[in-house]
C-alpha positions in Angstrom: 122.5 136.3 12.0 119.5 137.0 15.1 118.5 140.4 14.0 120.4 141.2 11.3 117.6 142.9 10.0 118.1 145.7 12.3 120.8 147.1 10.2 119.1 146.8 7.4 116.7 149.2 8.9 119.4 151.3 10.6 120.9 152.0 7.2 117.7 152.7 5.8 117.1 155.6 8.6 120.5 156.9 8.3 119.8 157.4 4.5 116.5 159.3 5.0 118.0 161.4 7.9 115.5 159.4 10.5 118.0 158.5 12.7 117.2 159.7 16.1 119.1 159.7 19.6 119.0 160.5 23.1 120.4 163.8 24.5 121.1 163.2 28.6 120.3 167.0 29.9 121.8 168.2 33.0 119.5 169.0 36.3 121.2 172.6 35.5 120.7 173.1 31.7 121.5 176.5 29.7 118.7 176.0 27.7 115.2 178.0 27.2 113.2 175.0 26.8 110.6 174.8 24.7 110.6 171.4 23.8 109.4 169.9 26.4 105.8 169.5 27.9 105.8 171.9 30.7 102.9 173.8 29.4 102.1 175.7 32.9 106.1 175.6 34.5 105.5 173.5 37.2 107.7 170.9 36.7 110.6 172.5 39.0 107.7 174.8 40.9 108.8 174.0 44.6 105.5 173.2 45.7 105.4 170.4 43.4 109.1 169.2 44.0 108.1 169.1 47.5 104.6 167.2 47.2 107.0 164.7 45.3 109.3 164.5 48.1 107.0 164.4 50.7 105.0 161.3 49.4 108.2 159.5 48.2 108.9 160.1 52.5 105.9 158.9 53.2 104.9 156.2 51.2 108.2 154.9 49.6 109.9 155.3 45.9 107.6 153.2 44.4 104.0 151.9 44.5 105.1 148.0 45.1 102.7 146.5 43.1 99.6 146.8 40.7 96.6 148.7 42.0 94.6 145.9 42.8 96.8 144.6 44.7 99.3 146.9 47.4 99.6 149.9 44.6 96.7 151.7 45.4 97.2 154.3 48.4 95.1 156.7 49.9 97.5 159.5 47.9 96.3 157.8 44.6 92.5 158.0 46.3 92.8 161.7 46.9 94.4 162.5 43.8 91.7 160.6 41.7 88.6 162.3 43.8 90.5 166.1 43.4 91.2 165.4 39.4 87.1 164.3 38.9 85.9 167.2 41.1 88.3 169.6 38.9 87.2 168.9 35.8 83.4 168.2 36.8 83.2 164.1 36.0 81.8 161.3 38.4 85.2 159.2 38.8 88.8 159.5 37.9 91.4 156.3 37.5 94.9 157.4 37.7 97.6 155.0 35.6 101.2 154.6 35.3 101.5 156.5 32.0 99.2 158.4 29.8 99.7 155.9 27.0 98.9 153.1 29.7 95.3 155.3 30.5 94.6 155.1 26.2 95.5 151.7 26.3 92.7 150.9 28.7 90.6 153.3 27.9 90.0 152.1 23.7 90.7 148.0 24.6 88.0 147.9 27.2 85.6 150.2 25.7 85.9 148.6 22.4 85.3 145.0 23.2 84.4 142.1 19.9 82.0 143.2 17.2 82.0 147.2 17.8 83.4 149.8 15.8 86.1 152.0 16.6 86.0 156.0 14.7 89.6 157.0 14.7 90.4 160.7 13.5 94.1 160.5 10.9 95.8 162.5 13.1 95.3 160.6 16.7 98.5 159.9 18.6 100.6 156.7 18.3 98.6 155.7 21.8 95.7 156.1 20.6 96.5 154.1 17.6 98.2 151.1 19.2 95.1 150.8 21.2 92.6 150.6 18.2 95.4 148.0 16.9 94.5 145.9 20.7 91.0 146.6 21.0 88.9 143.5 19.9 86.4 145.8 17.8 86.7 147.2 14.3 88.9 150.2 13.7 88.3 152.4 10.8 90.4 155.6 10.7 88.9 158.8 8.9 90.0 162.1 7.5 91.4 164.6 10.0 88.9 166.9 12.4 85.9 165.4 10.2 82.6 165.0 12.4 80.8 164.4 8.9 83.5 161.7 8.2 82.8 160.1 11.4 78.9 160.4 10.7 79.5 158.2 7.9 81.6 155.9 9.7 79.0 154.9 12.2 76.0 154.6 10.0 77.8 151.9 8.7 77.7 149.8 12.4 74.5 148.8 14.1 76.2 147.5 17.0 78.3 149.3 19.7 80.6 151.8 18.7 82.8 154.6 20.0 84.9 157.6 18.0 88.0 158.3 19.5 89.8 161.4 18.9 92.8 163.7 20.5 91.2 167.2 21.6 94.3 169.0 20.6 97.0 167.2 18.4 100.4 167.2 19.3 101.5 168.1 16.1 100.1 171.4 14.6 98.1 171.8 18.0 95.0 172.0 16.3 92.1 171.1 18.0 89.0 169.0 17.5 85.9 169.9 17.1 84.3 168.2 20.1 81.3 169.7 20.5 80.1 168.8 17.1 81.8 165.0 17.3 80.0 164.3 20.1 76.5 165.1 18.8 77.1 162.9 15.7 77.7 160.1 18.2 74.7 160.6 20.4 72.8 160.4 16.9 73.7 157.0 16.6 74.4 155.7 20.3 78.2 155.8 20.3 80.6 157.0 22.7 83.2 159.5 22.6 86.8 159.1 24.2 89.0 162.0 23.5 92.5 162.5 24.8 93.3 165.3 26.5 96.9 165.4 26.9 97.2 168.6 25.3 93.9 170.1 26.1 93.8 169.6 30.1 95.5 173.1 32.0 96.0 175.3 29.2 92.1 174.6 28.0 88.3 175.3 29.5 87.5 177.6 32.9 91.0 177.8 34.3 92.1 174.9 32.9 89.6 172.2 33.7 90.4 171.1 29.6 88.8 170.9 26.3 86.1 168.7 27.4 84.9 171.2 29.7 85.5 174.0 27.4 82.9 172.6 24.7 80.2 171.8 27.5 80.9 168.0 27.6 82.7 167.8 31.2 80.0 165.0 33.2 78.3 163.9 30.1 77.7 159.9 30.4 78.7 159.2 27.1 81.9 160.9 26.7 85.6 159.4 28.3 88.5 162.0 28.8 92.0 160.5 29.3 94.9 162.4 30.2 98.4 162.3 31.1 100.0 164.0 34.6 103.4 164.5 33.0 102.5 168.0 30.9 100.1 170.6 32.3 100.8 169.3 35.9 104.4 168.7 35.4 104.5 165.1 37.1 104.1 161.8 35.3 101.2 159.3 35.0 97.6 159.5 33.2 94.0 159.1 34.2 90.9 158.2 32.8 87.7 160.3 33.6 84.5 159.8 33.2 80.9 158.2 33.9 81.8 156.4 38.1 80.4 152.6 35.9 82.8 153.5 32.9 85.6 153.6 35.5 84.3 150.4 37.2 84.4 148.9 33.9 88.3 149.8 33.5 89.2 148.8 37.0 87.7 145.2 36.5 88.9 144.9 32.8 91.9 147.3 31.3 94.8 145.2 31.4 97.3 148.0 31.3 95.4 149.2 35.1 95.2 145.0 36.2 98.7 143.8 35.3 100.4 147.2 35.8 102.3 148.4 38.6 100.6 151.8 40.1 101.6 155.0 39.5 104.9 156.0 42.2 103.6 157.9 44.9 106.4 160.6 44.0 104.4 161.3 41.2 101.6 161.4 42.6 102.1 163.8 45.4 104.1 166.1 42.6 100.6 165.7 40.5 98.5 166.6 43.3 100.3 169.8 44.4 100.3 170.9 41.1 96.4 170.7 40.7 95.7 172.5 43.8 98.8 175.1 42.6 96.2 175.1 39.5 92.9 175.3 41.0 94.4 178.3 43.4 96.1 180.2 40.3 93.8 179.3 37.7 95.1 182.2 34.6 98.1 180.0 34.3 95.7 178.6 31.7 95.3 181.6 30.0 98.7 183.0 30.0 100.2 180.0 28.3 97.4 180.2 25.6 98.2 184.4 25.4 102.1 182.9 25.1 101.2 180.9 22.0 99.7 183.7 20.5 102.2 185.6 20.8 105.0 183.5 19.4 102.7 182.5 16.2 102.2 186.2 16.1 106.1 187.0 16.0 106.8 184.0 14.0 104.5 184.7 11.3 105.3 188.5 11.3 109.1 187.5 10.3 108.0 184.7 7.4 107.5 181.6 9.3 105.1 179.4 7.9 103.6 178.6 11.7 100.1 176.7 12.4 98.0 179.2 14.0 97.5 177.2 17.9 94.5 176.2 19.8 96.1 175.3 22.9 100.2 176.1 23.8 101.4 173.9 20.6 103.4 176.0 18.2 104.2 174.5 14.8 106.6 175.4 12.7 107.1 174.0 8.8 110.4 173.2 8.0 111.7 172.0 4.7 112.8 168.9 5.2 113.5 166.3 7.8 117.5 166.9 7.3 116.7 170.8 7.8 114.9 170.4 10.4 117.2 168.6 12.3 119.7 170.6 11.7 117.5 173.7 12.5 117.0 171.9 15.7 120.5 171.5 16.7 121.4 175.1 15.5 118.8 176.1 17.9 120.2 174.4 20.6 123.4 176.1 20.0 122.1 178.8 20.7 120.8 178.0 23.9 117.5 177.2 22.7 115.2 173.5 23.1 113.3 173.3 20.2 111.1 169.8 19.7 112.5 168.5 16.5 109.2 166.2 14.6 109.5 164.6 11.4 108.6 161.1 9.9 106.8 158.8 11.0 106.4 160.7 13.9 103.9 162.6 11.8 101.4 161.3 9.5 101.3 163.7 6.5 104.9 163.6 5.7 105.8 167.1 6.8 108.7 167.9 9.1 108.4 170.5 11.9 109.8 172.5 14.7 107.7 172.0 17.5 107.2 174.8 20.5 105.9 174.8 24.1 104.5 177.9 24.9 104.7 177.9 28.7 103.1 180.0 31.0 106.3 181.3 32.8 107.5 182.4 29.6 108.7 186.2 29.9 108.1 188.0 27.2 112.0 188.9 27.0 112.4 185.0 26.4 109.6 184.8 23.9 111.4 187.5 21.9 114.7 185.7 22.5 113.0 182.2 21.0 111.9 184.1 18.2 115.1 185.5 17.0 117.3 182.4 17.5 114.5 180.9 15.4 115.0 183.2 13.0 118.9 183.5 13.2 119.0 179.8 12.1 116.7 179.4 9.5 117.7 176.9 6.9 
């Protein structure tokens, strides 16, 4: 039977309590999210539901066809010159997605006969595009720039390390700083993803690139998606104005890829210039993940302390923490639910936002329904 197979497999997930499923919400929902990616609460701010509106009024519900051909505007322009400026680069290319922007960002940098660094714990976009690049991928131990070191002394020709500035799983972050001196010892660029990293990170939050002194450098490529800090949807690519030549002339998932709706970009574009005129949202979510590590830790919790607004939170199993999950949401409260594969060293976890219109009425509130239902 044509994909019989697939039960097989279905079976096998039931078994192992992998089975996963979408949950609809409401435009209305009870819940204190903190599941999602809102990291600044701007998703639902009304200057960004209105700079979606307005553009959708203007320019239509969709882009009509791949940048190259009708689905670049002048919006898109704007927003790509205002994103560079921000975080102090030459150019910015804005994408459909933030996995579309990895995608083209590791395939056309890492073309035949170069290497590719990946760090363990890099996201599955990250990954898939080592798997499409044409070079040489060799993945090494988590946060390791003397791993990496070793990596590249083992290519003479081109090469580039490619690493997540803060991973979405314990919401650790890498160290950049040091990563990109071991590739300038050797020639190699660095592309690190900044999905996590970009409005919660660096001087008000121009992102983690920019907080370790990298923002402009000519050998270093930032990606990041639209659809967290700025509470939109879409990615970009920053970097060196001949880098992003490169990608406009050779990333397939920019050429053969419908652009970005202008919706989303207007909604991502009010929300930078929200950002760039109240810059200590940045800080406030990073003081709101302190403060729930804090509280979670102070009642038992075995919690990754967080470089950025990721809160991480060990749970025993992947049945418990499902079930934790959906006992939180019971009692009114979105908790991200992560367990395998979704995460590469086996361990299941409750995952938190800590946004920065978090009161701290509803931080104390998280922390006691997370308590309350404690496996």
């Amino acid at each position: 039977m044509a994909f019989g197979w697939i039960d097989e497999q279905a079976e096998l997930r039931r078994r192992a309590g992998l089975v996963r499923t979408l949950r609809p919400r409401p435009a209305d929902s009870p819940l204190l999210d903190l599941a999602g990616n809102d990291y600044l609460g701007l998703a639902q701010h009304p200057e960004v539901t209105e700079g979606a509106a307005r553009a959708a009024r203007e320019w239509g519900g969709g882009a009509t066809g791949s940048r190259l051909v009708t689905g670049s505007t002048e919006l898109h322009a704007e927003l790509e010159r205002e994103l560079a400026a921000f975080c102090g680069v030459e150019a910015a290319l804005v994408f459909s997605s933030g996995y579309a922007a990895n995608l083209a960002a590791v395939t056309a940098l890492a073309p035949h006969g170069s290497l590719i660094v990946s760090d363990a714990g890099n996201h599955a976009s990250l990954i898939d595009g080592c798997r499409l690049a044409r070079g040489t991928t060799q993945v090494v131990a988590h946060r390791d720039p003397e791993a990496v070191r070793k990596a590249l002394a083992t290519h003479d020709g081109p090469a580039v390390a490619v690493s997540d500035t803060v991973f979405s799983v314990d919401g650790d972050a890498a160290p950049l700083a040091e990563l990109a001196e071991v590739c300038r010892a050797r020639g190699a660029g660095l592309v690190v993803d900044d999905a996590h990293g970009f409005g919660v990170l660096g001087d008000g939050g121009r992102g983690a690139a920019h907080a370790a002194g990298l923002a402009g450098a000519d050998d270093v490529v930032v990606t990041l998606t639209l659809s967290k800090s700025l509470g939109s949807q879409g990615g970009a690519v920053l970097g060196p104005a001949r880098v992003i030549d490169h990608l406009v002339n050779a990333a397939r998932t920019f050429i053969f890829d419908t652009g970005l709706a202008p919706a989303a970009a207007g909604a991502a574009l009010a929300a930078l210039r929200l950002l760039r005129r109240e810059p200590q949202r940045a800080a406030r979510a990073r003081t709101v993940a302190s403060e729930l590590h804090a509280r979670l830790t102070a009642d038992g919790h075995e919690a990754v302390r967080p470089d950025a607004a990721v809160v991480s939170v060990r749970a025993p199993s992947p049945e418990q923490a499902v079930r934790w999950a959906a006992d939180c949401r019971a009692a009114g409260l979105g908790v991200g639910c992560f367990r395998p594969p979704s995460v590469p060293d086996g361990v299941s976890r409750l995952r938190l936002t800590a946004r920065a219109d978090l009161t701290e009425a509803q931080i104390a509130h998280a922390v006691g329904v997370i308590g309350r239902t404690r496996p």
